[in-house]
C-alpha positions as CSV (number, residue, x, y, z in Angstrom):
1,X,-28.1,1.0,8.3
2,X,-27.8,0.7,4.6
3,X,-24.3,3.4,5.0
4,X,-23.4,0.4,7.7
5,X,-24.4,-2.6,5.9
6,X,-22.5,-1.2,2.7
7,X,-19.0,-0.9,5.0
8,X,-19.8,-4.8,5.5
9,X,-20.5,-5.8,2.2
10,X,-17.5,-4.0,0.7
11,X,-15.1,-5.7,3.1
12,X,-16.1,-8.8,1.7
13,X,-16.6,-7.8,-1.4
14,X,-12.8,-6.5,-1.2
15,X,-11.5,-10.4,-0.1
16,X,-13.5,-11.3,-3.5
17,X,-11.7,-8.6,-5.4
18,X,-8.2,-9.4,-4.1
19,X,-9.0,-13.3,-5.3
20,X,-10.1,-12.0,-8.6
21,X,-6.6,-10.2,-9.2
22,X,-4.8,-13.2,-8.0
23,X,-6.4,-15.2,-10.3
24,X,-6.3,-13.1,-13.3
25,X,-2.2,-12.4,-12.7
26,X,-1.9,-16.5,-12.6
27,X,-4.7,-16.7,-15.6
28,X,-7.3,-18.9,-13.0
29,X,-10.6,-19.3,-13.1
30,X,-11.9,-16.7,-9.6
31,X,-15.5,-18.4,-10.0
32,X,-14.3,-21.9,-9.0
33,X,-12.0,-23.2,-7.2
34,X,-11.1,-22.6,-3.0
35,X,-9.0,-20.0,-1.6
36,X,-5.0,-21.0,-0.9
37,X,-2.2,-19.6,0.3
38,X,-0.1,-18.0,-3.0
39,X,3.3,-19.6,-1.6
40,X,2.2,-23.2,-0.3
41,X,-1.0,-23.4,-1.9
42,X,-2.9,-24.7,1.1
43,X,-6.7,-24.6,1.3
44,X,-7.8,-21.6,3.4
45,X,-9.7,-22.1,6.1
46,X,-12.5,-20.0,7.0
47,X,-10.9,-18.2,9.8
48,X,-8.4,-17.5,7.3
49,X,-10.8,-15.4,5.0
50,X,-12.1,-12.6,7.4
51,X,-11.4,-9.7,6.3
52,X,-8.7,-7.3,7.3
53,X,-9.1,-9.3,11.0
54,X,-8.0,-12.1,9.4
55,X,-4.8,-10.3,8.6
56,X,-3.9,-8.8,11.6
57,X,-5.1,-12.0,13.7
58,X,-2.1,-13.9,11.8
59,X,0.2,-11.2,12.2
60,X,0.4,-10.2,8.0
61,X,1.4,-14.0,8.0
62,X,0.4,-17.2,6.5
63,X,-0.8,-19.7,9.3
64,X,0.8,-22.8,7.1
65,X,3.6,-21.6,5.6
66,X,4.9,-18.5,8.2
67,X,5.5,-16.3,5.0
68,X,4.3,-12.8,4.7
69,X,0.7,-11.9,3.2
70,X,0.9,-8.9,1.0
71,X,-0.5,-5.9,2.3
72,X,-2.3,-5.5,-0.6
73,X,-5.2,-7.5,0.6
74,X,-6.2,-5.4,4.0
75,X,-6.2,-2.3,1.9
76,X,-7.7,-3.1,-0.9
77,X,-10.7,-4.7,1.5
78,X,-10.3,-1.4,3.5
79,X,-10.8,0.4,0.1
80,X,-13.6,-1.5,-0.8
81,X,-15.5,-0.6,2.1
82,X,-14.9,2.9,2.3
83,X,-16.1,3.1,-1.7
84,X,-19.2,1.0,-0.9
85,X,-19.5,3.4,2.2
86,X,-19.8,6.6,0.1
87,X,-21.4,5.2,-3.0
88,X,-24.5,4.3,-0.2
89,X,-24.2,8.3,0.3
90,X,-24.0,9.3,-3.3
91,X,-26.8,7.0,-4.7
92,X,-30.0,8.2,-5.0
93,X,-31.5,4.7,-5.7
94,X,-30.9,1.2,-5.7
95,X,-30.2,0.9,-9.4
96,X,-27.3,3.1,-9.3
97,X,-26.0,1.6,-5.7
98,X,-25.6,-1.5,-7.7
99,X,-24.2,-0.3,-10.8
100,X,-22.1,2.0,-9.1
101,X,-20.4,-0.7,-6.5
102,X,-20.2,-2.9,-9.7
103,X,-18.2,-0.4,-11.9
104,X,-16.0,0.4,-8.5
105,X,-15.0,-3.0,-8.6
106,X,-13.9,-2.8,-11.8
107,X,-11.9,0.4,-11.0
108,X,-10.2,-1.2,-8.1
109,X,-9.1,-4.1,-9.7
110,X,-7.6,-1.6,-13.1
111,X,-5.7,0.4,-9.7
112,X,-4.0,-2.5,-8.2
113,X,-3.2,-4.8,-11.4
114,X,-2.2,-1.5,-13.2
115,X,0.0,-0.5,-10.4
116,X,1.5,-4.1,-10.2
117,X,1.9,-5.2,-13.8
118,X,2.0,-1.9,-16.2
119,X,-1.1,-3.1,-18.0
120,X,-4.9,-2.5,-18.2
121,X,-6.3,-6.0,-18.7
122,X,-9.1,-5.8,-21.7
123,X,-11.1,-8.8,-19.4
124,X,-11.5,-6.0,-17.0
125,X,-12.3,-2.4,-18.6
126,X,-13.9,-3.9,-21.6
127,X,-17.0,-6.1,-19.2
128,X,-16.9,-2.5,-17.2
129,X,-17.4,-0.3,-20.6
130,X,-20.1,-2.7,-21.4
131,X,-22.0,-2.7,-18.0
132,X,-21.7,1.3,-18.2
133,X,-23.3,1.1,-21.5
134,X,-26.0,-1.3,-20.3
135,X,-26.8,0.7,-17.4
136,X,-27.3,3.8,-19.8
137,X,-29.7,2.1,-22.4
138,X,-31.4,0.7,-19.2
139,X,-32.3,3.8,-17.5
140,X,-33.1,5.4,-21.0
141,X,-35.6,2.8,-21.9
142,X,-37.3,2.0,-18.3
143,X,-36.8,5.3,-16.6
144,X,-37.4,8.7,-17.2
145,X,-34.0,9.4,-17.9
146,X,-33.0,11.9,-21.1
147,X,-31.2,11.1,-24.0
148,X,-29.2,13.9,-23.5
149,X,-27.4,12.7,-20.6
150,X,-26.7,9.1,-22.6
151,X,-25.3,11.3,-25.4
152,X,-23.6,13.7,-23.3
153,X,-21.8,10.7,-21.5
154,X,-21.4,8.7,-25.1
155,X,-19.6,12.3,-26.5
156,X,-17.6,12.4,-23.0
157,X,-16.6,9.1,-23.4
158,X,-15.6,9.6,-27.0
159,X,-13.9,12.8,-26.4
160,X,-11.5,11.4,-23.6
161,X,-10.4,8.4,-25.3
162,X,-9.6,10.3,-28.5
163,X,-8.1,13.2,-26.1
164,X,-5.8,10.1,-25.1
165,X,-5.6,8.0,-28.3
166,X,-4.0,11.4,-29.7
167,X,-1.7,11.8,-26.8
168,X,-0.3,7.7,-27.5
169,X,0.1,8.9,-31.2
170,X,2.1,12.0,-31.0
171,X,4.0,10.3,-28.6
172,X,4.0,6.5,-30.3
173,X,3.1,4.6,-27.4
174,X,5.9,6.1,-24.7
175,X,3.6,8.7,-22.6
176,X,0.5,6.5,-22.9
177,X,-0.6,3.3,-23.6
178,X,-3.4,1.7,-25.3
179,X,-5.1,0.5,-21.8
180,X,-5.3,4.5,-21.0
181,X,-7.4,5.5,-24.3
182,X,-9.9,2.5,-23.0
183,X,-9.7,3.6,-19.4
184,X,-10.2,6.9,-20.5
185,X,-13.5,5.6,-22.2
186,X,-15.3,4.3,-19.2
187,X,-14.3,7.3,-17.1
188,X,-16.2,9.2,-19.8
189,X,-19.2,6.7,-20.1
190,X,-19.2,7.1,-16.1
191,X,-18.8,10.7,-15.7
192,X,-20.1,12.5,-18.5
193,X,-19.1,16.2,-18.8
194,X,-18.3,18.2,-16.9
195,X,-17.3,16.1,-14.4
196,X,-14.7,14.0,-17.2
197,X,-12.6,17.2,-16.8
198,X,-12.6,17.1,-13.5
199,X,-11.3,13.6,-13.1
200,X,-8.5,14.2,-15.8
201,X,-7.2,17.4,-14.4
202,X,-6.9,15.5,-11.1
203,X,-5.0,12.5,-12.7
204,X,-2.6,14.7,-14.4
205,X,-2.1,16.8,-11.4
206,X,-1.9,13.6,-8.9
207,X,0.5,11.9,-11.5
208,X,2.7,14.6,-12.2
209,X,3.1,15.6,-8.1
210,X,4.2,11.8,-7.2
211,X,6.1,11.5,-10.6
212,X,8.0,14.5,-9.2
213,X,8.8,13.3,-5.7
214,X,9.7,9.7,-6.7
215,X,12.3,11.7,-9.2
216,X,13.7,13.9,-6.0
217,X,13.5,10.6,-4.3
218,X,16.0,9.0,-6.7
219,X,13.3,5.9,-6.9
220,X,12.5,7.0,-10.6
221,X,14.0,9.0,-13.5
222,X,12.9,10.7,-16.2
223,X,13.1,7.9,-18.4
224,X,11.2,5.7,-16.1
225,X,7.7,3.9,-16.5
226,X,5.2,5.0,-14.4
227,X,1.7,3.3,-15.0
228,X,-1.0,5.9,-15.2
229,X,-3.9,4.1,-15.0
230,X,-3.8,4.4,-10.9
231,X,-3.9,8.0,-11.2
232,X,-7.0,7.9,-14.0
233,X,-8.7,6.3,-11.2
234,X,-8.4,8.2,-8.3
235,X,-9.2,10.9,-10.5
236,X,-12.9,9.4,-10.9
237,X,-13.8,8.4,-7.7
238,X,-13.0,12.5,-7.1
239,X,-15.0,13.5,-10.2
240,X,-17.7,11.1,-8.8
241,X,-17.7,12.1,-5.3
242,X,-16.3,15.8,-5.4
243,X,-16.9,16.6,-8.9
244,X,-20.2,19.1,-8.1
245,X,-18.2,20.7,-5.3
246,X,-15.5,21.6,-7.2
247,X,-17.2,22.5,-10.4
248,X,-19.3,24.7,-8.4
249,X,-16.1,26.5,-6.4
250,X,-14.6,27.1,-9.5
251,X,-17.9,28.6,-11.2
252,X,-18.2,30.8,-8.4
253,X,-14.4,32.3,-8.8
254,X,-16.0,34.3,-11.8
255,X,-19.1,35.6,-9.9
256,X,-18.7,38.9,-9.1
C-alpha cells in the first residue's frame, strides 16, 4: 500500500514539479499564484490538472487555446512516480522516504531545467546541498547513526566537486561548468563512497554514448554544447538504486 500510495503521491507531486520549473524559467513565485495555460494564460481548471490523464484526455492540447502542451509535463509526472515508487522500496524508514523523495525533487527539476536551459540554477542545488546536510547532522544527533558515514559522505562530497572543479580549470570553463562542481557536491553528500563512483562512471559513460550518437546523427558536433548535468543525474538515481549491485558484481570479478 505504501509502494502504491507513493506511485500517487509522485504523480502529483510531478504536476507540482513541472509548475515549479515553469515558474523558475519565467522567475514567478510557484508558492502563489493558480495554474494557467503558458500560451493564453487562462486559469486551469481542475480537470485540467490531473495528472498525465489530464494530458491525454485533452489530446497533448490546451482546452482554451488548442495549442500543444509540452510533453515534458506527462513524463516528468511519470518520472516522479516511478522515483517515489522505488524510493518506497529503497527506504528503510520514514525519515529517509521523506528526505529521499525531497532531494529527488530537487534532482528532477536540475534534469529538466539543465536539459532545457544549459544551466544548474543555484535556487535549486544549493536548498538541496543544504537539506542533504541537515538530514546528516539530523540522523547523527537523534539517531544512532556514525560519524563515519557523515564524514565519509562530507569527504565524498568534497572529493567529487574538487574532481570536477579541476576538470573546469584545466579546461577553463569549456568541458564543465560551474553548476557541475555543485552538482557533483550533493551527489557526494547523497551517495557517499563507494557508491559516488558509481554514479560518475555511469554519467561519463551515459554522456559519452549519446554524445557519440547525436555526433553520427549529424544533430551535434564536436564543438557542440551538451549540458551534463542530465547525465550527473541519472548517474545517482543508479548509484542510489543499483549502486550495491554493482559494487558487489564488480567485487566478485576478483574472487577466485
Amino acid at each position: 500500500m505504501i509502494s502504491l500510495y507513493s506511485i500517487v503521491f509522485g504523480l502529483i507531486v510531478g504536476s507540482f514539479l513541472n509548475c515549479a520549473i515553469y515558474r523558475l524559467e519565467t522567475k514567478q513565485s510557484f508558492l502563489k499564484g493558480r495554474s494557467f495555460c503558458p500560451c493564453c494564460k487562462h486559469i486551469l481548471s481542475w480537470q485540467d490538472l490531473i495528472p498525465v490523464f489530464s494530458f491525454l484526455l485533452l489530446g497533448g492540447k490546451c482546452r482554451y487555446c488548442d495549442k500543444k502542451i509540452s510533453v515534458q509535463y506527462p513524463l516528468v509526472e511519470i518520472a516522479t512516480a516511478l522515483l517515489f515508487f522505488l524510493i518506497s522500496l529503497l527506504a528503510l524508514n520514514i525519515n529517509t522516504l521523506i528526505y529521499l523523495m525531497i532531494i529527488g525533487c530537487f534532482l528532477i527539476i536540475i534534469f529538466v531545467y539543465d536539459l532545457k536551459h544549459f544551466i544548474i540554477p543555484d535556487k535549486v542545488v544549493f536548498p538541496a546541498i543544504g537539506i542533504a546536510l541537515a538530514y546528516n547532522l539530523y540522523q547523527l544527533f537523534t539517531t544512532n547513526y556514525p560519524l563515519s558515514t557523515v564524514l565519509n559522505n562530507l569527504y565524498s562530497a568534497l572529493g567529487a566537486a574538487g574532481f570536477f572543479l579541476l576538470i573546469v580549470l584545466i579546461s577553463r570553463g569549456k568541458w564543465m561548468g560551474v553548476g557541475d562542481i555543485k552538482l557533483a557536491f550533493l551527489m557526494g553528500f547523497l551517495l557517499g563512497f563507494p557508491y559516488i563512483l558509481v554514479a560518475l562512471f555511469f554519467s561519463f559513460l551515459i554522456g559519452a554514448i549519446i554524445g557519440v550518437g547525436l555526433i553520427l546523427a549529424k544533430r551535434k558536433t564536436m564543438k557542440s554544447e551538451v549540458p551534463f548535468g542530465p547525465f550527473l543525474v541519472i548517474g545517482t538515481f543508479i548509484a542510489l538504486f543499483l549502486g550495491e549491485i554493482i559494487i558487489n558484481w564488480y567485487w566478485n570479478l576478483f574472487i577466485i
